[in-house]
GUDO-613386 format. One record per residue (C-alpha): residue number from 1; residue in one letter; y, z, x. Coordinates in steps of 0.25 Angstrom, whole numbers, plus 5000, padded with zeros to 4 digits. Last residue first. Example, Ala and Ser with C-alpha at 12.3 -4.5 7.8 and 13.67 -1.06 7.14 Angstrom:
 num residu   py   pz   px
   2      S 4996 5029 5055
   1      A 4982 5031 5049
end
This chain:
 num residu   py   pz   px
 414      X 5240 5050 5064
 413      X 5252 5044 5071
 412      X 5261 5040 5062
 411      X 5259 5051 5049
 410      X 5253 5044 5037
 409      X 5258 5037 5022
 408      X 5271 5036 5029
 407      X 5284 5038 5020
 406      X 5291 5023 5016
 405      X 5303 5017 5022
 404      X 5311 5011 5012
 403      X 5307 5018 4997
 402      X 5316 5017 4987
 401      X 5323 5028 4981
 400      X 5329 5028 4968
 399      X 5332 5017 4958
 398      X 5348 5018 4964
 397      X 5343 5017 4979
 396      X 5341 5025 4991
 395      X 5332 5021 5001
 394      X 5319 5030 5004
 393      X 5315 5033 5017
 392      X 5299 5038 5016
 391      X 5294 5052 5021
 390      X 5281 5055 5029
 389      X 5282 5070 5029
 388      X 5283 5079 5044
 387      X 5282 5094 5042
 386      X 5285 5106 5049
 385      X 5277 5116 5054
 384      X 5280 5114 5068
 383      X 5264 5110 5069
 382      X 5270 5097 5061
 381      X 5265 5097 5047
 380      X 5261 5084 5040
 379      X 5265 5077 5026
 378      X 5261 5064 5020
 377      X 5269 5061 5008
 376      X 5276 5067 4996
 375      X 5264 5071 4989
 374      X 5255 5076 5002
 373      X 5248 5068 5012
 372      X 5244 5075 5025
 371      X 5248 5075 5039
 370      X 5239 5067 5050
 369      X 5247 5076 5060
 368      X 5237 5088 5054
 367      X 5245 5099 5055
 366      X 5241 5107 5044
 365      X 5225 5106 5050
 364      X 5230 5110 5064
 363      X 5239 5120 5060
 362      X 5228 5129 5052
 361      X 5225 5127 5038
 360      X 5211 5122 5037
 359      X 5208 5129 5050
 358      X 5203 5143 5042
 357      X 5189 5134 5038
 356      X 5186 5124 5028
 355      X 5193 5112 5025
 354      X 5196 5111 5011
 353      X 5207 5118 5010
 352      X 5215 5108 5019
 351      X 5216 5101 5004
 350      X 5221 5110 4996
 349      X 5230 5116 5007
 348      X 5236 5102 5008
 347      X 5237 5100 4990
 346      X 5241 5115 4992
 345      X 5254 5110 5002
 344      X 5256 5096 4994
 343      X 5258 5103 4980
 342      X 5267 5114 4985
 341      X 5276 5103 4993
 340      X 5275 5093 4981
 339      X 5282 5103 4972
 338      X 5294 5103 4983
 337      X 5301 5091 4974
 336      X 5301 5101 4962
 335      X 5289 5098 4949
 334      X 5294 5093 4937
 333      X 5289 5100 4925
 332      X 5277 5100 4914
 331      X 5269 5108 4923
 330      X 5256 5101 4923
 329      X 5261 5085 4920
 328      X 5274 5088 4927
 327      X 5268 5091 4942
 326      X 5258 5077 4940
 325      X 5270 5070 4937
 324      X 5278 5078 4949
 323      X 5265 5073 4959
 322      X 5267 5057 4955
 321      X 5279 5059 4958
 320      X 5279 5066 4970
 319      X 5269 5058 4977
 318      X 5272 5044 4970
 317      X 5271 5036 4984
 316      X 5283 5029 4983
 315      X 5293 5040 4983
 314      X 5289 5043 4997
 313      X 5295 5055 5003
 312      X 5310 5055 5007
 311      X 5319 5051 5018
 310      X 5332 5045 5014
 309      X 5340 5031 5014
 308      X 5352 5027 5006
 307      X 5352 5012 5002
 306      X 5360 5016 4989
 305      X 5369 5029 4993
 304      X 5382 5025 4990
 303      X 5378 5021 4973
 302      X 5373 5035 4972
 301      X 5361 5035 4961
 300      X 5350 5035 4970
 299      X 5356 5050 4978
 298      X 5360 5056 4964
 297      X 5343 5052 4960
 296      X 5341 5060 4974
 295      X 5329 5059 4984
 294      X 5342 5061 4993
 293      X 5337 5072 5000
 292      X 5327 5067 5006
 291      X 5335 5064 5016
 290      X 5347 5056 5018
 289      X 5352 5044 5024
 288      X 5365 5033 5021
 287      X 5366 5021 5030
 286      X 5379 5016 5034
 285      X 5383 5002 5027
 284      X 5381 5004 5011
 283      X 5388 5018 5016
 282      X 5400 5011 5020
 281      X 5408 5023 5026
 280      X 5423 5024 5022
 279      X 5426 5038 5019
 278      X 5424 5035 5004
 277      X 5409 5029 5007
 276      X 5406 5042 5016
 275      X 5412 5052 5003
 274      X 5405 5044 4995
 273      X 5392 5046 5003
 272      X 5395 5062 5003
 271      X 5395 5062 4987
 270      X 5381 5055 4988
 269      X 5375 5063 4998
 268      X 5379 5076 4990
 267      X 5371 5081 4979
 266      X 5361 5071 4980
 265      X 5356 5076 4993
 264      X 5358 5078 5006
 263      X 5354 5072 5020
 262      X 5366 5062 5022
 261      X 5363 5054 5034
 260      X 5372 5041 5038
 259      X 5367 5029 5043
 258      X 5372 5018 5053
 257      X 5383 5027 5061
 256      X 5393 5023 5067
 255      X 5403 5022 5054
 254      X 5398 5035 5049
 253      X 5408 5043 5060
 252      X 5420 5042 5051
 251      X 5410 5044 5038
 250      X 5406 5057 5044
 249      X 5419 5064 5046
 248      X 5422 5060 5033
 247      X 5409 5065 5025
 246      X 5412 5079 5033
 245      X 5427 5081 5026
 244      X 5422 5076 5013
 243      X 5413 5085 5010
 242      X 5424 5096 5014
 241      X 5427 5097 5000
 240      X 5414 5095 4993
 239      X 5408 5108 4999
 238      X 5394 5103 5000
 237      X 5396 5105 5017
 236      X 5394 5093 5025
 235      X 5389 5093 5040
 234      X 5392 5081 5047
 233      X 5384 5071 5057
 232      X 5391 5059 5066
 231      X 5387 5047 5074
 230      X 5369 5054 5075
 229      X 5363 5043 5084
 228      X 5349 5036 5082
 227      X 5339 5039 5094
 226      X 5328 5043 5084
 225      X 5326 5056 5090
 224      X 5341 5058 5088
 223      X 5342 5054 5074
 222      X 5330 5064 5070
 221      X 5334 5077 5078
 220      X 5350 5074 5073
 219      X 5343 5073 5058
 218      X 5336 5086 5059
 217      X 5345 5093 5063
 216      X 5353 5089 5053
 215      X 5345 5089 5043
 214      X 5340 5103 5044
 213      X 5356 5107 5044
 212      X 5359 5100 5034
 211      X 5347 5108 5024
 210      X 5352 5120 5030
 209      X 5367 5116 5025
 208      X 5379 5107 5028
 207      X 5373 5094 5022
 206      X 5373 5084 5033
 205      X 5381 5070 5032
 204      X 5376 5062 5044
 203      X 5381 5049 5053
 202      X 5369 5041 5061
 201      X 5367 5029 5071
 200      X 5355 5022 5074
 199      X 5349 5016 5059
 198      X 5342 5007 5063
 197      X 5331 5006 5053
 196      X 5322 5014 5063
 195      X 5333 5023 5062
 194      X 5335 5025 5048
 193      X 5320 5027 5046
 192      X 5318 5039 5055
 191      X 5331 5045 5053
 190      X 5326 5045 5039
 189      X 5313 5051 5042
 188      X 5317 5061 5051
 187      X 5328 5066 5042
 186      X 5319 5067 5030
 185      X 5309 5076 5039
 184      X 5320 5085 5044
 183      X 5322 5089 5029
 182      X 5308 5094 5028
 181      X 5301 5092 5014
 180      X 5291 5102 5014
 179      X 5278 5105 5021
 178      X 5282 5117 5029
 177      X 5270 5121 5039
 176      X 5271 5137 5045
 175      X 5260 5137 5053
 174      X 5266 5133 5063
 173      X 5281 5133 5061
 172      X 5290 5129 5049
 171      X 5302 5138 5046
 170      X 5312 5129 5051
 169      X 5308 5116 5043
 168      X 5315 5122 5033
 167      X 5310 5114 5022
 166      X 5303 5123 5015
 165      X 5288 5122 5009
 164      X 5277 5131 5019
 163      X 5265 5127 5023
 162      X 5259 5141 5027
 161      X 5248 5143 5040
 160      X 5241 5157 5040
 159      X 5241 5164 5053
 158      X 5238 5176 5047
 157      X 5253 5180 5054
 156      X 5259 5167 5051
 155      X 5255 5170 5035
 154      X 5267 5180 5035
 153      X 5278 5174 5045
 152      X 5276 5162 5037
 151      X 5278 5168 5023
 150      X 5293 5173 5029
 149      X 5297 5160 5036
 148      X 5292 5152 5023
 147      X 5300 5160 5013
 146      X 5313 5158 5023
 145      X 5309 5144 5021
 144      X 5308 5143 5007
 143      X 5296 5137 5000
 142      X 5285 5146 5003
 141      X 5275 5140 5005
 140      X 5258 5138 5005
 139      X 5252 5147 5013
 138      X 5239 5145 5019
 137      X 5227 5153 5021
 136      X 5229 5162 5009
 135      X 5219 5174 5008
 134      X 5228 5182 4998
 133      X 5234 5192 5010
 132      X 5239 5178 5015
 131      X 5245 5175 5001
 130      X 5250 5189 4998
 129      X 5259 5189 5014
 128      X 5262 5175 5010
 127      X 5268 5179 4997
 126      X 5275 5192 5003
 125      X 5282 5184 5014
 124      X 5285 5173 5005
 123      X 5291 5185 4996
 122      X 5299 5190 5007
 121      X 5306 5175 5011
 120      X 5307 5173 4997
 119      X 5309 5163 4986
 118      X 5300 5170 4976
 117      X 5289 5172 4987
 116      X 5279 5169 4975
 115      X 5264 5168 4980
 114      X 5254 5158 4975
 113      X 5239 5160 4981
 112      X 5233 5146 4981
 111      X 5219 5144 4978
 110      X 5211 5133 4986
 109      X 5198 5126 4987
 108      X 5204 5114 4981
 107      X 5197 5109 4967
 106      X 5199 5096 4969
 105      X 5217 5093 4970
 104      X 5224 5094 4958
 103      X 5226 5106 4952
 102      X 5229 5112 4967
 101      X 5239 5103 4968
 100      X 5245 5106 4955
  99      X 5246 5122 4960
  98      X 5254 5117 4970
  97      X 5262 5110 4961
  96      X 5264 5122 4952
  95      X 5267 5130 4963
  94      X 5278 5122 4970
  93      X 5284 5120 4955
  92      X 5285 5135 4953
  91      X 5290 5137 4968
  90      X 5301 5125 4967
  89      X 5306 5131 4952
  88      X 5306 5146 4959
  87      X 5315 5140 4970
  86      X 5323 5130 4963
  85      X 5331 5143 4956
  84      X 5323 5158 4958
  83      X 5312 5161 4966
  82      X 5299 5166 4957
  81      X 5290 5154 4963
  80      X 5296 5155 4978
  79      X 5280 5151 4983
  78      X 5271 5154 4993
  77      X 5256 5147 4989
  76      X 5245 5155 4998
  75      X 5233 5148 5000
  74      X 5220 5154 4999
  73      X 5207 5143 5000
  72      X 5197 5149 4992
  71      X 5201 5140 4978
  70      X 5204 5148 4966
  69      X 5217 5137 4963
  68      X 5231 5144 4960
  67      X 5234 5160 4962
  66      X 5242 5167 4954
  65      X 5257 5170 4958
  64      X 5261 5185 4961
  63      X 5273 5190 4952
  62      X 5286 5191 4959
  61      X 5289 5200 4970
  60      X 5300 5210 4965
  59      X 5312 5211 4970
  58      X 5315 5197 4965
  57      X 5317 5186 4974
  56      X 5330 5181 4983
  55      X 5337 5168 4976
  54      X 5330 5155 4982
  53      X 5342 5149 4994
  52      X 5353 5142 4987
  51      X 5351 5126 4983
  50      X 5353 5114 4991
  49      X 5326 5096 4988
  48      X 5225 5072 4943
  47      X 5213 5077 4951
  46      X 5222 5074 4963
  45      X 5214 5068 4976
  44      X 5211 5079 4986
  43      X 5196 5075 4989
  42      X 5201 5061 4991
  41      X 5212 5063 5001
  40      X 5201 5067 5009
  39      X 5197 5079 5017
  38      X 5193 5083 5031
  37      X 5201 5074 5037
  36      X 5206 5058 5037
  35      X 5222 5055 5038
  34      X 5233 5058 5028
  33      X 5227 5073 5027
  32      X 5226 5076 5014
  31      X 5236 5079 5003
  30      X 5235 5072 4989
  29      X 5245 5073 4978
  28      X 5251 5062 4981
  27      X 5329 5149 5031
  26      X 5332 5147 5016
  25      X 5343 5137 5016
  24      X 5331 5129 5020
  23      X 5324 5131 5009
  22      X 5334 5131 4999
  21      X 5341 5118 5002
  20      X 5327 5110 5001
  19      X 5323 5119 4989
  18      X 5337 5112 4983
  17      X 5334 5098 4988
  16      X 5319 5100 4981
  15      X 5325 5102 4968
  14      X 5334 5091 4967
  13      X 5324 5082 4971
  12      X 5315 5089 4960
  11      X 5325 5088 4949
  10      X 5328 5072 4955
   9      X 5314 5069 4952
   8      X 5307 5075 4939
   7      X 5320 5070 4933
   6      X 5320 5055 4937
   5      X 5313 5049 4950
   4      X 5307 5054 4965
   3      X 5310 5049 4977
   2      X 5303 5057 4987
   1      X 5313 5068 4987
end
């Protein structure tokens, strides 16, 4: 997603589209504060992505995970490390990233307690319910969102907050902060930039599943509070036969329109863009949108779709390069796109952990509208438990993306 190049790059794009389709079918380096507070930049400094929901779990409970760091600070690390497919491959990189975090922050007062819910809403329960009884003051996951709902409902009732990793923004609630990529967050930012470029009037291809539908929604919010006009919007289904159908329906009502959206990835954007080329739209005239989505080596390589625009993190600041380099060098592999997500949330609980007291992790402290600074940008929860990410808008060109409105170094306002 932030414009990453060659192997290690498109394997993890590809993974974190098909964790993205999961999850809601379901239901750098350094992190501070971005503005002074009781700790510095300085005293953290390193010492060195549509697949099928997770298959069910065993019967029987996998093996409980050992403990990383011997710190005082408990904080319970829920993960689907025995899942199977792209599930148990997300958990094991999650973990090693977040044990990476712990390797290379100062000696942080922390030890995480990793649990395995293997995928599942009764084993998030369980690993919540073994984290609390542990000592944990803050959770750590799961990935899934009908994981999230069920380890929630658990640490809810000690009143212990949990920063969880889906992108069903729907789970999210008080205490319950999801630091993931969130698809409305894309939309808002393209919409954003597009208008402000004069971009008034809209025409949309929408995939025709939960990820759609989040867009959507989230689209017609962002359009109309921009004042910008919706001309025409279609659902498409990925059966190639009635692709067709919907593509023509939005072509005829293209030509009032000054962009179009297409939120989807590489496996389909660039077949729908010929099917608006062969149905008589100019697409070197209209402007084409998407979402982060379209971090995508098939995406570059599409003659159609040069000058495209999309919502992304920053490519130019290094973060997730520079973090899948260090990822490689100690575990010999490349880490998934939601690596980062693991990493950033112990590198924040590292952190926090040096403040003394039961506050450190209460509301007040998480929702600090300063935000913090994470490897894909500057992140901050809203008290709805959502998130807001300061993204760039990337253009679309054959040596990759390029960089046309870059992502805020600080939140405006604070």
């Amino acid at each position: 997603m932030s414009g990453r190049r060659g192997a290690a790059g498109s394997a993890a794009g590809h993974t974190r589209r098909a964790l993205l389709g999961s999850a809601l079918a379901g239901a750098a380096g350094v992190l501070s504060a971005c503005t002074a507070g009781s700790f510095s930049v300085n005293d953290l400094m390193p010492s060195g992505s549509t697949s099928p929901p997770p298959a069910p779990a065993p019967q029987q409970p996998a093996q409980p995970a050992p403990a990383i760091g011997a710190g005082r600070v408990k904080v319970g690390l829920v993960l689907p490390l025995s899942a199977s497919g792209n599930a148990g491959v997300a958990g094991q990189s999650m973990k090693n990233a977040a044990e990476l975090a712990l390797a290379e922050f100062n000696n942080p007062d922390v030890q995480l307690l990793v649990k395995d819910d293997a995928g599942t809403a009764q084993g998030a329960q369980q690993s919540a319910q073994q984290a609390l009884e542990e000592g944990a003051e803050i959770i750590l996951g799961p990935l899934f969102a009908h994981s999230v709902g069920a380890a929630a409902q658990v640490a809810r009732g000690r009143n212990v907050p949990v920063i969880a990793f889906s992108t069903d923004s729907n789970v999210a609630s008080r205490g319950v902060y999801l630091l993931s990529f969130l698809p409305e967050s894309d939309v808002e930012r393209i919409v954003e930039y597009s208008v402000a470029q004069g971009k008034r009037s809209y025409a949309a291809l929408v995939p025709d599943n939960a990820y759609g539908s989040v867009i959507e929604a989230a689209f017609k919010q962002s359009t109309a509070r921009k004042g910008a006009r919706v001309m025409v919007l279609e659902r498409y289904t990925s059966d190639r036969q009635r692709l067709p159908e919907s593509v023509r329906i939005v072509a005829q009502g293209a030509g009032r329109a000054d962009a179009i959206f297409i939120p989807d990835g590489g496996d389909e954007v660039p077949t729908v863009v010929q099917l608006l080329a062969s149905n008589g739209v100019t697409v070197r005239r209209v402007q084409l949108l998407g979402t982060g989505l379209w971090d995508d080596p098939r995406i570059f390589g599409d003659a159609n779709l040069q000058g495209g625009l999309f919502a992304a993190p920053d490519p130019a600041a290094g973060g997730f390069r520079a973090f899948a380099g260090r990822y490689k060098s100690r575990y010999g592999n490349d880490p998934v796109r939601t690596a980062t997500l693991a990493y950033d949330a112990v590198a924040l609980v590292a952190a926090l952990a040096r403040q003394q007291g039961p506050e450190r992790f209460s509301d007040q402290v998480l929702t600090n509208p300063s935000g913090f600074a994470g490897i894909d940008g500057v992140f901050r929860f809203r008290s709805d438990g959502t998130n807001e990410r300061g993204l760039a808008v990337l253009k679309v060109t054959q040596g990759g993306p390029h960089v046309v409105s870059p992502a805020p170094k600080a939140f405006a306002g604070t």
